[in-house]
C-alpha positions, 0 to 999 in steps of 0.5 A, a space after each residue: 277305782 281311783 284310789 290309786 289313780 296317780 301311782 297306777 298311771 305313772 306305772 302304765 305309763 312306765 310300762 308303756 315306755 319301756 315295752 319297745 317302740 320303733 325309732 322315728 326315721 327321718 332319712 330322705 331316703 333309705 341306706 341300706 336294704 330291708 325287707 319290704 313283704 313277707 308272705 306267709 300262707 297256705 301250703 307254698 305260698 310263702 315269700 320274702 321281698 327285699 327292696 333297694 331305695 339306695 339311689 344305686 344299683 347294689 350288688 347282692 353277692 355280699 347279702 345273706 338271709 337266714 331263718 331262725 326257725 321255733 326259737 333258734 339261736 343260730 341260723 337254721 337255713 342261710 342263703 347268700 342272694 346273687 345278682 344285682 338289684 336296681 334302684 327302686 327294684 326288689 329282689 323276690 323269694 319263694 318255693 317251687 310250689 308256690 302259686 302262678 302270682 308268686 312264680 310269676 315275679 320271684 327272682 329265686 326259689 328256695 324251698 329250706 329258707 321259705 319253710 318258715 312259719 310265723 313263729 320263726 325268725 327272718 335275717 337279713 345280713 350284709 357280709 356273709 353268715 355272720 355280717 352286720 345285721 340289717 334287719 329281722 322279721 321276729 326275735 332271734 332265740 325266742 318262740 313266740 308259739 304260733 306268731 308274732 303280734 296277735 289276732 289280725 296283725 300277726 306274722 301266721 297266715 298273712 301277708 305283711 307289707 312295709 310301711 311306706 314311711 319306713 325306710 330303714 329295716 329294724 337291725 336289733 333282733 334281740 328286741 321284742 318284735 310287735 309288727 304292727 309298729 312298721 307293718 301292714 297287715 293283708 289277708 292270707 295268700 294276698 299277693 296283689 303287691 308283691 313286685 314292687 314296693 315304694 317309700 315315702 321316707 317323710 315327704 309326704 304326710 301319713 294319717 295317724 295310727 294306733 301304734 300301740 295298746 295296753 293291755 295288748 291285744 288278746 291278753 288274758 287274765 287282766 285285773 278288773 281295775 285295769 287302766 287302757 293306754 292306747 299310743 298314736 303315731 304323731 300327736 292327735 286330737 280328740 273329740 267326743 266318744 273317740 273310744 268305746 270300752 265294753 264288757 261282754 257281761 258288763 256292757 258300755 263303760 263310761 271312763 276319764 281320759 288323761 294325756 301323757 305325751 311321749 315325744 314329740 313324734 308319738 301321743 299316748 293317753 291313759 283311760 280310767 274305766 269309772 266301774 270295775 270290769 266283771 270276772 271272765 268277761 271279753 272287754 272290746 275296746 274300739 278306737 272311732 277313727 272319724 274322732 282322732 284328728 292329726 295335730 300337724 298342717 300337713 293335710 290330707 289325711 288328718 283321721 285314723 284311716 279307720 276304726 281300730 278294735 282290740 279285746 282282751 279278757 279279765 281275770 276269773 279263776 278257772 272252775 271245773 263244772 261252772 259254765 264254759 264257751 261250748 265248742 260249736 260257738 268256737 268253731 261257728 259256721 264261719 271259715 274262721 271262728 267270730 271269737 279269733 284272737 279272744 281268750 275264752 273257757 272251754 270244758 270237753 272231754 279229751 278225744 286224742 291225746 298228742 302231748 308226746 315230748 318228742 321231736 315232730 310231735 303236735 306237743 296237743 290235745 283234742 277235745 270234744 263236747 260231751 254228747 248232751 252240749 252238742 248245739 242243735 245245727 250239724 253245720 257247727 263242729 263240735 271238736 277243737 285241737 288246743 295246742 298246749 306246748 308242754 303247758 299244764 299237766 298232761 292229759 288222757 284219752 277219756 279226762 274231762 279237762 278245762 282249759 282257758 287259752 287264745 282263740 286262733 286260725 292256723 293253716 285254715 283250723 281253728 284251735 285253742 293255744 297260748 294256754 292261760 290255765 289248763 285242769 282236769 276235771 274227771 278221768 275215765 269220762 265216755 267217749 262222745 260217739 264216733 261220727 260215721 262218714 262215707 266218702 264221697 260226702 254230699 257236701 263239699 262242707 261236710 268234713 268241716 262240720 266234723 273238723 277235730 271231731 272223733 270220726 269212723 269209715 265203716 266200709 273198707 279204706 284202700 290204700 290208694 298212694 304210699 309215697 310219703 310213708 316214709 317221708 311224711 307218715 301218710 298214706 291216702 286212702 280210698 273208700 272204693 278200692 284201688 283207683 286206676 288211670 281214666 285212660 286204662 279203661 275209657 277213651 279219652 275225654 275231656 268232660 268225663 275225664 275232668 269228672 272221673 278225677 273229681 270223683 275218685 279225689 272225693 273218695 280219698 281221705 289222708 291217714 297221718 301218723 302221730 307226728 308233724 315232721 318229715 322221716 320220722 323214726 321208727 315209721 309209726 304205721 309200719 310199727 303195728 303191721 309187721 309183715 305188712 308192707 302197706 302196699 297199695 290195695 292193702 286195707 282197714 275197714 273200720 278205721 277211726 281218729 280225730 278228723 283234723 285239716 292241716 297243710 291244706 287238706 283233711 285227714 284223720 290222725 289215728 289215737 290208736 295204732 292202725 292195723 292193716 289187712 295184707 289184701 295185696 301180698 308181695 307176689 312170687 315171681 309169674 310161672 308162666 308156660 312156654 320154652 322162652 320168656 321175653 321181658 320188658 323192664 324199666 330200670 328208674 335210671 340205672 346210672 353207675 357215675 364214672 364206672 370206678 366207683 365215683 362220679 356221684 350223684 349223676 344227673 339221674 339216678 342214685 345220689 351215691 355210691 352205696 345207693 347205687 349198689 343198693 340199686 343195682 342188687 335189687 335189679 339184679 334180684 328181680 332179673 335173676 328171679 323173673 328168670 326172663 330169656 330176653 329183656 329189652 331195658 329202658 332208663 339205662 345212662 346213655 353213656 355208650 357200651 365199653 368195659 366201665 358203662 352203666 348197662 356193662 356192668 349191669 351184665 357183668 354183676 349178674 354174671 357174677 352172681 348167676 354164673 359166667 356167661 350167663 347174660 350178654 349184651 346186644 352192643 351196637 357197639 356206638 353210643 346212640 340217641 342224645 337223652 342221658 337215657 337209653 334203651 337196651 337189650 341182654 340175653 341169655 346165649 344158653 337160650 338164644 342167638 343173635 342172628 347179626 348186630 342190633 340196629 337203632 332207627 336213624 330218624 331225621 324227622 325230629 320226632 326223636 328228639 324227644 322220643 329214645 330212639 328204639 333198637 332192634 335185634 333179631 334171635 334164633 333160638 334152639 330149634 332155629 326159629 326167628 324173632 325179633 325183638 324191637 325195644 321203644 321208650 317214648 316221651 314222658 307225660 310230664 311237662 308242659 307243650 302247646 298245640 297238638 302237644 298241649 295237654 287237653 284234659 283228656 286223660 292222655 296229659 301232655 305229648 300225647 302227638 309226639 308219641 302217637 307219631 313216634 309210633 306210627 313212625 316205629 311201624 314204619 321202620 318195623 314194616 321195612 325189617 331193619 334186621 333183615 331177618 326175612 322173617 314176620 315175627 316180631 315182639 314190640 316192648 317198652 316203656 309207651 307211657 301210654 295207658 290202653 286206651 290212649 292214641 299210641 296204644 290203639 294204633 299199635 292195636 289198629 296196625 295188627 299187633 297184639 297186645 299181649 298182656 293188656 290193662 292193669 297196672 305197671 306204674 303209678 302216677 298221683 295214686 291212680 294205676 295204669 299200664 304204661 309198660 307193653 309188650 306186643 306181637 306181630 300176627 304170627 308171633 302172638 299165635 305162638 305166645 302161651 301166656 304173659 304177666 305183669 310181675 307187681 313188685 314196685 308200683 304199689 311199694 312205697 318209693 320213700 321207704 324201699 328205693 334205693 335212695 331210701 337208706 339214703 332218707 332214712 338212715 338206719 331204717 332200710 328194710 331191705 339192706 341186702 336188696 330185694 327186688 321190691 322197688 327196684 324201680 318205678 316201674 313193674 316188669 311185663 314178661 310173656 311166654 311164647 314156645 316158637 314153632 307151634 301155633 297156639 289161641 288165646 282169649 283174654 278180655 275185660 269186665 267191668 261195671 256199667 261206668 266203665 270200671 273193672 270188676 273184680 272177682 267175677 268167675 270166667 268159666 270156659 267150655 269147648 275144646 279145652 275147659 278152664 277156669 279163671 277169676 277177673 282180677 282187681 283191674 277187670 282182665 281174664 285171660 285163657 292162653 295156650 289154648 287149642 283151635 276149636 269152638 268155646 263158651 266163655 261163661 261170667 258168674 258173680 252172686 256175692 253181696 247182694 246188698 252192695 249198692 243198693 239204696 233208697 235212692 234206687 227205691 226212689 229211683 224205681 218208683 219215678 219210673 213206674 209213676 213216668 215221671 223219670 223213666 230210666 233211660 239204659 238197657 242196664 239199669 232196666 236189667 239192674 230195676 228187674 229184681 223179681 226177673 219178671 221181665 218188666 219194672 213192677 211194684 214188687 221190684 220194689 217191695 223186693 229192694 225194700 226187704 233187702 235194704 232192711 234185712 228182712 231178706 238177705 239176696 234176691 232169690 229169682 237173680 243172682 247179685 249181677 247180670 252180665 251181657 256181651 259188650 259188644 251187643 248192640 240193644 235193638 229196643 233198649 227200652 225193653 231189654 228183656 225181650 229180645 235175649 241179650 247174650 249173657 255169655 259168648 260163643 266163639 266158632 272156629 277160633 285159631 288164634 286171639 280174640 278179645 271179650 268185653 263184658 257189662 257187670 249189672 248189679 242187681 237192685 243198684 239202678 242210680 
């Protein structure tokens, strides 16, 4: 070890000195500007602190920040700051999304120059874009890989603070940057400082630290004779065993310690371990902070303020088939593996190959141990992404491989990365089994045991939320079909509404794409379903990938293309009866700029002109195949009704497609309301006359301030029969309020009193005929942004009028379906409707790839460039049949399962004066219309999939009640337990589940698969339903006019 002892310390020593330190700065106080924090966390949670300790306030307007993002050599994003900062005051940075402490004391958001990662560079330049350089986070032009510095003192997922004894920022930003040199270190998302900051520029006396070491801190592949020099920040003293070197297979090594002083302000010495480390082995190096004194008179402190740990790894040779770190060790059980920050060996089989050259790839690998080294705990994952960054030879789905590479966290992951050496063993290796997962899991820890490991849905996965398709690649699946709003079926409620989010949430997983960038083309999930436009409600069944936890959340990235089942097609336009068709749209701002082809972007709506015109064919496709007589429109600009305005050339478009005079527009002839958006109406003058002007509600109560105010018109249509038509848009969900506006948590969000009021004040003004048209009936439609079962909504329906096409969906919000778009009818007019629907052609579509900003997104890649109706808006189109003049009955209603949610597929047979048939769809509603007065049976049947739902827990579940140790408390899980129809729980109800669950038997042969009873029926001895004969069908006498059914689906066998 010592035979070269003098050369070796002279070369560490050389090394040491040429490898960068900071310049000791002697300033009573600072001259400039520097960056004080940098915060780099999860999700948002990302920025930058600048602070003036200049004496004066200074003027940012002359101030620029820049990111040099993975290695860039010019700037990728600049900002130039504005406003003055004061003496002793900072100047915060940060994203829209970031958390409440951030927001709470940022002066400016900036989602572009806040992407950074913590393998980028930050700039601060005085002077504009290309101004002196005041100080850089980073190195301009080189990539790190995933941070600069190592282990705990690196720039990814912490927060970093400025020493209080520096006073200058570091203007040289082609140095290596080692940030533990002027920075502290804090834990991920740590924001307690930010807001503030304090120098002490050399007034007061700091403890020593430990500057610098070498090796450095994780280093790998280091000789076995290597020598230690370890660099103090001002001249120490030691005593006794003031550090410790031990090897992981070695144990403790004794060593020699010689001084070499490198200034006057700094103190290295140099450490001769006696005995050679052992090959492969992690050395621990710990600094005893109670050892290391200052040597200076200016006290307290005078000691390390604490111990200081580094490792690194000696050199072996890296040999397939010799022993390796299993992966379970690496993940542990821990948030964050105990190895961070150590280079170690692992041999696992490759499970998903990502390593494609290209931009946004994951440029990785994940591995997986073989089924016979899998640990005996099922908390520990036995998967693990290595980042391989282009490193080694590329490696196949199936090869054993060998990598040796730096334990890191990212993002809240553990992976392998900043390869050292990287072989493959074997090739065509069998896959380890898919792990299979059925959402919800029991645990809240259960996706992490399976983080980076090959994973399986058996059941079918729904998809519930398309947005970012073409942003992101995503879409977020259900395992229990499509997810509707709480309010569309329940009334609001805060405890139930809180639960029902949680649950439907734990059954959602994300599906990625192969890429980690935003507008990827070609869209990878659209490549392998040609046809399928992966509308929400479309499904995979069997579904497997690699489980991967990335930006916050799981999700499964698939190793092979994901092929969809096209459940919910693209509909044809409704075929509804009737001689008039009156219709409600929502147009998603139609804004048309100065109305000569400029003026763009608006303040709404589409951001150029040919976005606009993409915008505008797709409407009018919609209308013209709706083929709707009348339409009451929202979200059109306000911006009054002459030649140039957004609405007018909306009629004169379609005109000149469907023929001259084809629709016409009810003016009021001023510009009404103060939103930027306004409702409206057009109509066909083949079908129908306007009997006088429309009116508008001149409201001085102040609801409308916030409410669009609603417009009226009255129509006469060929046989000289009278309607009138009243168009509402209320205030939306979004945003916050206080009072009877604060949003509650029950389902209904925000606002939810303006509405209500707005309604109650809408019937008011409907109640004294606004038109004068001495006629009753009336269509009330538009855009509530209410779902059925909230406030407005059941007052519209206490008031007498009838909802005519209920429930289901014209909108999406966060994944969750629901009615926001209404029509109703007074009492006389709803006697005259035939039938109604609600056209699905934009709620389930996917907003980034088939909008009309997505040409805009996606250059290149419309798929609809001549304009379909698809996506036209947000929101769907609600169109009823009436024929005027003739009374005519309707049945329509709901079924839904014992917690409340639709059932689906259930047969609706009626009998009586007129015999039909018709099948619940996917959000529960049935509905008979055009019927004749008369008496009628409604009758629901349902005998499919026996199994469905049934499980031990029922087994279990049945046996406590039989035992009365718990007995079931409803009439519908009494009904649901009685599989043998006996009429009482027994013990061959549970021999019958048994069979069932194995497979000896394959339905229940005295019950079909569900029960259902009248809703409406009120059990007189719920403890013994059977007795008393429950309505399972319902009877109607008499009927002349509409009536409303609800029926309870009991799934046989499914008691919990």
């Amino acid at each position: 070890m010592n035979r070269f002892f003098l050369f070796c310390l002279r070369s560490t020593i050389m090394a040491f000195l040429l490898s960068g330190f900071a310049a000791v700065q002697l300033w009573s106080q600072p001259l400039e500007l520097f960056i004080s924090e940098y915060i780099e966390g999860t999700g948002g949670n990302k920025a930058l602190e600048i602070y003036n300790g200049t004496g004066r306030a200074v003027n940012l307007n002359t101030y620029v920040l820049q990111l040099y993002a993975n290695g860039a050599a010019t700037p990728n994003v600049s900002l130039t700051l504005f406003g003055s900062l004061a003496s002793g005051d900072v100047f915060v940075l940060g994203r829209t999304d970031a958390s409440r402490a951030i927001v709470a004391v940022m002066d400016i958001a900036s989602n572009g120059l806040m992407s950074f990662d913590g393998n980028d560079a930050i700039v601060l330049r005085k002077g504009g874009i290309n101004g002196t350089i005041l100080d850089v986070i980073g190195q301009i032009g080189q990539n790190p890989g995933t941070a600069w510095g190592s282990s705990n003192q690196s720039t990814a997922d912490h927060t970093l603070r400025r020493r209080k004894s520096i006073c200058a920022g570091d203007p040289d930003g082609s140095n290596t940057f080692v940030p533990s040199l002027e920075w502290e270190f804090f834990g991920i998302n740590v924001t307690d400082g930010l807001g503030q900051h304090a120098v002490l520029c050399g007034q007061n006396d700091e403890a020593p630290k430990v500057l610098k070491s070498l090796p450095l801190p994780g280093s790998a592949g280091v000789a076995a004779n290597v020598n230690i020099a370890i660099t103090f920040s001002e001249a120490v003293s030691l005593s006794g065993d003031w550090v410790t070197l031990t090897g992981s297979r070695s144990g403790l090594h004794p060593y020699s310690t010689t001084q070499a002083s490198t200034g006057d302000t700094t103190d290295t010495y140099v450490l001769d371990p006696q005995l050679d480390f052992s090959p492969g082995e992690v050395v621990t190096v710990r600094v005893n902070g109670t050892k290391v004194q200052d040597r200076d008179a200016n006290d307290p402190p005078d000691f390390l303020p604490a111990d200081v740990v580094f490792f690194f790894s000696i050199s072996t040779s890296t040999t397939c088939n010799t022993p390796a770190t299993r992966i379970s060790d690496v993940q542990g059980l821990d948030v964050t593996s105990a190895f961070e920050g150590k280079v170690l060996d692992v041999e696992a089989i490759v499970t998903g190959d990502f390593q494609e050259q290209e931009d946004g790839s994951l440029l990785g690998f994940f591995l997986q141990e073989e089924e016979f080294d899998y640990d005996e705990d099922e908390r520990s994952s036995e998967g693990i992404f290595v980042s391989a960054n282009g490193f080694g030879p590329q490696v196949r789905i199936g090869d054993r491989v060998r990598v040796r590479a730096l334990v890191a966290e990212r993002g809240g992951a553990t992976m392998l990365s900043s390869l050292r050496d990287l072989k493959v063993c074997a090739n065509n290796q069998t896959l380890p089994a898919a792990i299979a997962l059925t959402l919800p899991l029991d645990s809240s820890t259960a996706l992490e045991a399976r983080e980076s490991m090959r994973v399986v849905f058996a059941e079918k996965m729904t998809i519930v939320f398309n947005h970012d398709l073409g942003e992101t690649g995503e879409l977020t699946l259900s395992s229990t079909g499509i997810q509707y709003q709480y309010t569309e079926f329940k009334a609001p409620n805060v405890q139930e509404f809180s639960a029902y989010r949680a649950q439907k949430f734990a059954e959602r997983i994300i599906l990625d794409d192969r890429h980690n960038n935003t507008y990827h083309t070609p869209v990878y999930h659209l490549q392998a379903n040609a046809g399928n436009m992966l509308r929400m409600g479309n499904s995979v069944t069997g579904l497997t990938g690699i489980l991967e936890f990335r930006s916050g959340q799981y999700r499964i990235r698939p190793t092979a293309p994901v092929v969809f089942d096209n459940d919910n097609p693209r509909p044809a336009p409704p075929k509804l009866a009737g001689d008039l068709k009156i219709a409600t749209f929502n147009l998603l701002n139609l804004f048309n700029g100065d109305g000569n082809g400029g003026g763009f972007p608006t303040s709404r709506g589409a951001s150029n002109l040919p976005a606009f015109r993409l915008q505008l064919r797709k409407i009018i496709t919609a209308i013209r195949r709706m083929d709707a007589d009348v339409l009451g429109l929202q979200e059109v600009e306000n911006d009054g009704f002459g030649p140039r305005t957004a609405i007018q050339e909306l009629v004169d478009s379609l005109n000149a497609v469907l023929g001259a005079g084809t629709y016409a527009l009810s003016s009021p002839g001023v510009r009404f309301g103060a939103d930027q958006i306004v409702v409206g109406i057009i109509y066909k003058p083949a079908k129908v006359t306007p009997d006088g002007g429309p009116v508008f509600l001149n409201s001085n109560s102040g609801i409308f301030q916030q409410n669009r105010l609603p417009l009226a018109q009255t129509f006469i249509d060929q046989r000289g029969e009278k309607f009138t038509l009243v168009v509402n848009h209320l205030r939306s969900k979004l945003g916050e309020s206080t009072g009877l506006n604060a949003d509650i948590l029950d389902g209904q969000s925000a606002f939810n009193q303006v509405r209500t009021d707005a309604v109650q004040e809408i019937l008011s003004w409907v109640q004294g005929d606004p038109t004068r048209s001495g006629d009753p009936d009336f269509v009330m439609l538009g855009d509530f942004n209410a779902y059925e079962q909230e406030d407005p909504i059941t007052l519209m329906e206490a008031s007498g009028y009838v909802n005519l096409v209920p429930a289901g969906q014209s909108k999406d919000f966060d994944g969750f379906l629901g009615d926001l778009d209404h029509i109703f009818a007074s009492p006389s007019m709803a006697k005259q409707f035939v039938g109604g629907a609600k056209w699905i052609i934009n709620s389930v579509e996917s907003l980034s790839r088939f909008e009309y900003d997505a040409a805009d997104l996606l250059p290149g890649t419309a798929d609809d460039p001549i304009g379909d109706e698809f996506r036209c808006s947000d929101h769907d189109p609600v169109i009823a049949g009436f024929t005027l003049g003739q009374t005519r009955s309707l049945i329509s209603g709901v079924v839904a399962r014992r917690n409340g949610l639709p059932l689906e597929g259930v047969r609706m047979g009626l009998s009586g004066t007129n015999q039909a048939q018709d099948i619940s769809l996917n959000d529960g509603y049935f509905t008979f219309s055009n019927l004749n007065a008369g008496n009628y049976t409604l009758l629901p049947e349902l005998d499919l999939n026996p199994a469905e739902g049934v499980s031990t827990r029922d087994i279990i579940a049945l046996q406590k009640h039989i035992l009365g140790i718990a007995l079931l408390q409803s009439p519908y899980q009494l009904l649901a337990g009685d599989v043998d129809n006996s009429g009482s729980i027994t013990a061959m109800d549970l021999v019958l589940l048994r069979r069932l669950i194995l497979g000896l038997d394959l339905r229940f042969k005295a019950v079909p698969s569900w029960k259902f009873v009248d809703a409406a029926y009120p059990f007189k001895n719920p403890r013994s339903p059977w007795k008393e004969g429950y309505p399972q069908e319902v009877q109607l006498k008499g009927l002349n006019g509409q009536v409303k059914v609800r029926f309870v689906g009991v799934k046989m066998g499914d008691v919990e």
